[in-house]
FIMAR-594668 format. One record per residue: residue number from 1; x negated, y negated, z of N, C-alpha, C in turn. Coordinates in Angstrom, 2 decimals. Atoms other than C-alpha are relative to their C-alpha. Layout:
N
- pos, npx, npy, npz, capx, capy, capz, cpx, cpy, cpz
- NUM, X, Y, Z, X, Y, Z, X, Y, Z
...
% end
This chain:
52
- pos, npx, npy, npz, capx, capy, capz, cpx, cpy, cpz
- 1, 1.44, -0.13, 0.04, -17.08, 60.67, -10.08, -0.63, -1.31, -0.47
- 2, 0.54, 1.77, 0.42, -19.23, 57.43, -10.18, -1.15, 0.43, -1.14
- 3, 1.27, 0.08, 1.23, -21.69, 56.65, -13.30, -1.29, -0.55, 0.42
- 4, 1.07, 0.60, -0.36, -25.32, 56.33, -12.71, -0.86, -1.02, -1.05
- 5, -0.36, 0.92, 0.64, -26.09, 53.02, -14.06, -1.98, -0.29, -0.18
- 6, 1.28, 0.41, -0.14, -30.20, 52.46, -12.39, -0.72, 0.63, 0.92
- 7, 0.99, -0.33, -1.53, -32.67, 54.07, -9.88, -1.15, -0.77, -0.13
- 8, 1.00, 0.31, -0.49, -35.22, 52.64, -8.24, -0.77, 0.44, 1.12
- 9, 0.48, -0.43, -1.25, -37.80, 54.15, -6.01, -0.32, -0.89, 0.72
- 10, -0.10, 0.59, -0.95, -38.24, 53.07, -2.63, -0.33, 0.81, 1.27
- 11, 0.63, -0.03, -0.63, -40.46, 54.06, -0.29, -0.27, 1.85, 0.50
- 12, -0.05, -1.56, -0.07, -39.88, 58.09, 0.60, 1.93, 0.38, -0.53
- 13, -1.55, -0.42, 0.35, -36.00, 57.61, -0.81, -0.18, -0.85, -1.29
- 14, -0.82, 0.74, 1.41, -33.89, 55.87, -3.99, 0.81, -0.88, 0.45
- 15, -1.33, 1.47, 0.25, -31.85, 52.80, -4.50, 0.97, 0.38, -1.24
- 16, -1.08, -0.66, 1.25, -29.22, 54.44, -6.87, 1.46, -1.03, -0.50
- 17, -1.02, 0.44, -0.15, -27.07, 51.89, -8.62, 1.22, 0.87, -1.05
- 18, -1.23, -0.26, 0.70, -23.53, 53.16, -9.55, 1.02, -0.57, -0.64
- 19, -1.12, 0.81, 0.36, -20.65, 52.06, -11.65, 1.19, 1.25, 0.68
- 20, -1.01, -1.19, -0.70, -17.26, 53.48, -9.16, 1.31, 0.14, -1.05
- 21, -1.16, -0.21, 0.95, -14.22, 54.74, -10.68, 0.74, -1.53, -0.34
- 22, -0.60, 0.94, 0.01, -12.88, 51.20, -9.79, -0.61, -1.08, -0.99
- 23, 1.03, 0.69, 0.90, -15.76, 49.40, -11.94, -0.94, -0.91, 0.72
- 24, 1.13, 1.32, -0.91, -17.33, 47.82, -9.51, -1.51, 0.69, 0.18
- 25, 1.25, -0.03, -0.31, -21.12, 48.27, -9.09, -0.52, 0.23, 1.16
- 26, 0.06, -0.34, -1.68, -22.68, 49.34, -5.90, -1.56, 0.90, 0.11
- 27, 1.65, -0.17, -0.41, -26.29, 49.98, -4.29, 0.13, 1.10, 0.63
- 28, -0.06, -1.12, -0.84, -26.28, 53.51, -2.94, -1.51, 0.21, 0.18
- 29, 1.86, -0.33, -0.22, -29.77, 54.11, -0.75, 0.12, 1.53, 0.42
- 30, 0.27, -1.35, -0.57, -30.51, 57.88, -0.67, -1.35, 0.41, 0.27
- 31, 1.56, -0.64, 0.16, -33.42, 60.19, 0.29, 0.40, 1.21, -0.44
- 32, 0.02, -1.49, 0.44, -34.51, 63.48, -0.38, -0.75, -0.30, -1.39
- 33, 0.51, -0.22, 1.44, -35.93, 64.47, -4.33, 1.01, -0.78, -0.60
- 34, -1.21, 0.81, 1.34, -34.30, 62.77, -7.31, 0.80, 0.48, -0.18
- 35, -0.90, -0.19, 0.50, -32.24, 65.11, -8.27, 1.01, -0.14, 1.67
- 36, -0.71, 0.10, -1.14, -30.40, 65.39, -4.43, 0.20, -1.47, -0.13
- 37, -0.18, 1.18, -0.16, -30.68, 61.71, -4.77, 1.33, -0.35, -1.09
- 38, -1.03, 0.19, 1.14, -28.53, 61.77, -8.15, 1.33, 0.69, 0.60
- 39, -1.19, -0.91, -0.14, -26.12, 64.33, -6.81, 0.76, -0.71, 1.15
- 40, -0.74, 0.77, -0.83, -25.54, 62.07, -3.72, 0.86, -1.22, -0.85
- 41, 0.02, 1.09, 0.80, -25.15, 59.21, -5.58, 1.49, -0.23, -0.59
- 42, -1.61, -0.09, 1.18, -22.68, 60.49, -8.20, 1.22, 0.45, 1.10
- 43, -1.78, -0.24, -1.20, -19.87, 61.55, -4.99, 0.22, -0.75, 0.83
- 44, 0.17, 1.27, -0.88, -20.70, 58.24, -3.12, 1.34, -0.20, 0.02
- 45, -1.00, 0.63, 0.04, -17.42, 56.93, -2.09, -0.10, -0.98, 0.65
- 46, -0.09, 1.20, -0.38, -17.52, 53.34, -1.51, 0.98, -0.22, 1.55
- 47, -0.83, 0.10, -1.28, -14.18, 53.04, 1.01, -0.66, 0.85, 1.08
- 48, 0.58, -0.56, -1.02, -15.96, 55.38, 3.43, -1.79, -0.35, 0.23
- 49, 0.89, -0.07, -0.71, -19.11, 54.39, 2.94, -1.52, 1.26, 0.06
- 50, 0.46, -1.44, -0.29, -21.05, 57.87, 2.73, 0.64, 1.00, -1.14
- 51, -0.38, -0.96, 1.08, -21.18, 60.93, 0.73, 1.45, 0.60, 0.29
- 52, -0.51, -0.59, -0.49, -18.89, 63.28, 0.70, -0.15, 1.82, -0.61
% end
């Protein structure tokens, strides 16, 4: 599960940055409400790319 580190709104979505299990940092852009935005966010998996 990744750590939510920053949001930023952005235009009708979020810029959600995460820290990944690996430690690396990473710009996840979601839409939807905040909280859908958080819940994407936190299952982001980098190697794919996309939620899951």
């Amino acid at each position: 599960m990744n750590q939510i580190m920053s949001c930023i709104p952005v235009g009708s979505g979020w810029y959600i940055q995460v820290l990944l299990p690996d430690g690396k940092l990473q710009w996840v852009p979601c839409v939807g409400s905040f909280q859908e935005a958080i819940d994407d966010a936190v299952r982001w998996k980098s190697e794919k790319g996309e939620t899951t």
